[in-house]
N, C-alpha and C positions, 0 to 999 in steps of 0.2 A: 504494500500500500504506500501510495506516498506519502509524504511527513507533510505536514502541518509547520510553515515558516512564516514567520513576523520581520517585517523588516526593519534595520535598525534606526532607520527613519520615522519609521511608526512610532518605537518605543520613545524614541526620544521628543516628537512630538505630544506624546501621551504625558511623559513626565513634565513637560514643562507648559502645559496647559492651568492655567492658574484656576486655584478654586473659589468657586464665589457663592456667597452668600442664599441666592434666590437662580436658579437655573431658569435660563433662555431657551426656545427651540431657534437652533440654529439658524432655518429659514428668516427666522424674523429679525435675527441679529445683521444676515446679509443684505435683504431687503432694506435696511436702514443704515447700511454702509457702518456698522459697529462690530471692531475685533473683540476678542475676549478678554485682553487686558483694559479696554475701555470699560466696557460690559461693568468689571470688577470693581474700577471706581465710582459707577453709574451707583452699583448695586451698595456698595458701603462705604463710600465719602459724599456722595451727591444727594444719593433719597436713602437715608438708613433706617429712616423710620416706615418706610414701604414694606408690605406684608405680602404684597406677589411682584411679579416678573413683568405682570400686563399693566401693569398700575404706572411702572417706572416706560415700559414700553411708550405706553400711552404719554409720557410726559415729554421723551425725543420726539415722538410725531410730532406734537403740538409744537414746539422748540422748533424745528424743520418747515415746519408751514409759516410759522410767524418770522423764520430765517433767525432767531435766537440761538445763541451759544447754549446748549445744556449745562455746559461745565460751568458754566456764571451760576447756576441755578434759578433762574427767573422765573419758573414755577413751584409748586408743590403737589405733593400726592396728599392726598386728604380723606382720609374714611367718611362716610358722612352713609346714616339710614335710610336705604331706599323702603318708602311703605309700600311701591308696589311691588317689588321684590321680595319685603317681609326679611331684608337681611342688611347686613353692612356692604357696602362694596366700596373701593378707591376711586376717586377721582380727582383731576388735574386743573387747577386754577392760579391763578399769575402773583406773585408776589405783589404789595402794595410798589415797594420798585419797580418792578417791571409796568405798572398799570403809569408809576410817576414818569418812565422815560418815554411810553407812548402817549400820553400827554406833551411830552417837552418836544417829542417829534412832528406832531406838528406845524409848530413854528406859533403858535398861537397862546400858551402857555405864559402868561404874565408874574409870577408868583404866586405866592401862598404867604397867608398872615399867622404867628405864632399862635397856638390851639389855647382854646379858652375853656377850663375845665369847670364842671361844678362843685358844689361842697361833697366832702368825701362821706359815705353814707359805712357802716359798719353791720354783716349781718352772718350769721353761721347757717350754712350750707348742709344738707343733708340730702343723701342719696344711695344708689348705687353707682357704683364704678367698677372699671374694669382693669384690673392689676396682670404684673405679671405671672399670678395666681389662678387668676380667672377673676370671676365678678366677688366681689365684697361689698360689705356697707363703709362707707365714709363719711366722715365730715369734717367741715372744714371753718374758721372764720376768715372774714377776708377785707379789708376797709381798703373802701374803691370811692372813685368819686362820682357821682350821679349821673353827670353825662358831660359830655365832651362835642368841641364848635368847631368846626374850621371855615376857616375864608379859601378857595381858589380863586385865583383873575384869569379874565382868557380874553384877549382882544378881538372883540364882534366889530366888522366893519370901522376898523381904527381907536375902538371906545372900549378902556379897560373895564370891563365889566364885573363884580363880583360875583359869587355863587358860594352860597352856607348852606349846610346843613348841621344839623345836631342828630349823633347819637347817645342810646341811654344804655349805660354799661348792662343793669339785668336784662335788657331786651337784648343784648350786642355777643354778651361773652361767650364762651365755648365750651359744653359742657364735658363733662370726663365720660358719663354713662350715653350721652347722645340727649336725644329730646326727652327720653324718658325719666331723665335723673337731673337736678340741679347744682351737683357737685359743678363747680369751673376745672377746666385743666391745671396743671401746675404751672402751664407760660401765664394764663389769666390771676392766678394764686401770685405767682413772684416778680410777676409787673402788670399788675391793675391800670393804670397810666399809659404805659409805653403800647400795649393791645388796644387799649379802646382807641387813643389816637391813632394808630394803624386805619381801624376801621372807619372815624371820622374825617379821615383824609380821603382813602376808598370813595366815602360817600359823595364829598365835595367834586372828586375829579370825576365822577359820575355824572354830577348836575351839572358842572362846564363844558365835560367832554359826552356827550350821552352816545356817542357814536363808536368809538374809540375805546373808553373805558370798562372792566367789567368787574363782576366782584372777585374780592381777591380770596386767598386762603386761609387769610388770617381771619374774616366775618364767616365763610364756612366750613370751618374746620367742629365738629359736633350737631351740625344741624340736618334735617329729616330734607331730602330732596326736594319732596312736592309742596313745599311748604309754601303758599304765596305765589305760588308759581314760581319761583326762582327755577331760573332753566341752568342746565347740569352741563359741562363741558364735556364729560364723557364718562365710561366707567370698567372698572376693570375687574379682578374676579372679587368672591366677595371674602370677608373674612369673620372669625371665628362672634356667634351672640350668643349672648343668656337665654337658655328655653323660659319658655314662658313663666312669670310666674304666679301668686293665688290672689284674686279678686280684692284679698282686705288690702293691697296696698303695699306689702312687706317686700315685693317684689317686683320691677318692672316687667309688663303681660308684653316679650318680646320674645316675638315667636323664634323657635329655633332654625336655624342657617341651613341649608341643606348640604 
């Protein structure tokens, strides 16, 4: 019988294939013109907090159509609860930077006024959350300020025009268990200020820019899809939820992921 040979080309291709964190199917690596040493950084220096492969896939596409560097990171990958799916899945929206510099690309972008914050309000949080345990009870206190102004200028027909909005941090933050839980994340926990201003700039270059500008990931990062209509830039596989749990309240009724 003949033998069975490997060539030493093989092997050493084999060995020095880096290993990464969330495996790709090849096809889609090629199709997007990305080697495997890319791939690696994609996967844990770029989006480390990414829970699948499609999630980060999905965020080169988006990068490639908008002609964006991924390596900048100008998006993010974002879990957020789809009700019609009944599950979690990732999806892909633009950093408040990235939303700032297609604004400046215009050419119509006049600046922005220093954010005007409200009185700081003090309240403790209770929920479910989801750990690297699985789900738990938490809570938390957190002293935030009420809500947050911004000004953007944009020059309409030669005439700096302003554009404000206000938002209100319980209506804005981000929860840790999704819609079902009112715990905030730990970015909302250890910068109350530095997040809602995020999101009240978001809003502002919204009203100046309506055409151009979209929400970024720092306003839906925790939030249920359908919510208001906010439309969804895409989505990727889903990832791990709490089975449902009993009517009195002790647990959010979040059905389980299939």
């Amino acid at each position: 019988m003949p033998r069975k040979t490997t060539s030493r080309a093989s092997k050493a291709d084999a060995q020095t294939q880096p290993m990464v964190r969330l495996a790709a199917p090849e096809q889609a690596l090629n199709e997007l013109g990305l080697d495997l040493g890319t791939w690696k950084v994609l996967t844990e220096s770029i989006f480390p907090s990414a829970r699948t492969p499609e999630g980060i896939l999905l965020a080169v596409r988006y990068c490639q159509a908008r002609n964006l560097d991924v390596m900048r990171r100008p998006v993010h990958v974002v879990p957020m609860w789809s009700k019609a799916l009944g599950r979690e899945i990732e999806t892909v929206w633009p950093g408040i930077a990235e939303v700032q510099t297609t604004a400046a690309r215009t050419g119509q972008w006049a600046g922005m006024d220093a954010p005007r914050f409200g009185p700081d309000k003090t309240r403790t949080f209770r929920g479910r959350v989801r750990g690297e345990d699985g789900w738990q009870d938490g809570e938390v206190t957190v002293t935030f300020p009420a809500w947050c102004e911004v000004t953007v200028y944009r020059v309409v027909q030669g005439t700096r025009c302003p554009f404000t909005e206000t938002v209100w941090w319980e209506e804005t933050y981000s929860r840790a268990g999704g819609a079902r839980s009112e715990v905030p994340t730990d970015m909302w926990v250890k910068r109350p200020h530095g997040q809602l201003l995020k999101c009240a700039k978001a809003a502002s270059l919204r009203a100046a820019f309506p055409e151009e500008a979209d929400y970024t990931a720092e306003e839906m990062a925790g939030k249920v899809i359908e919510a208001d209509g906010v439309p969804v830039t895409g989505e990727a596989a889903d990832a791990a939820a709490e089975p449902a749990g009993d009517d009195d309240g002790s647990a959010p009724a979040v059905p389980a992921a299939e």
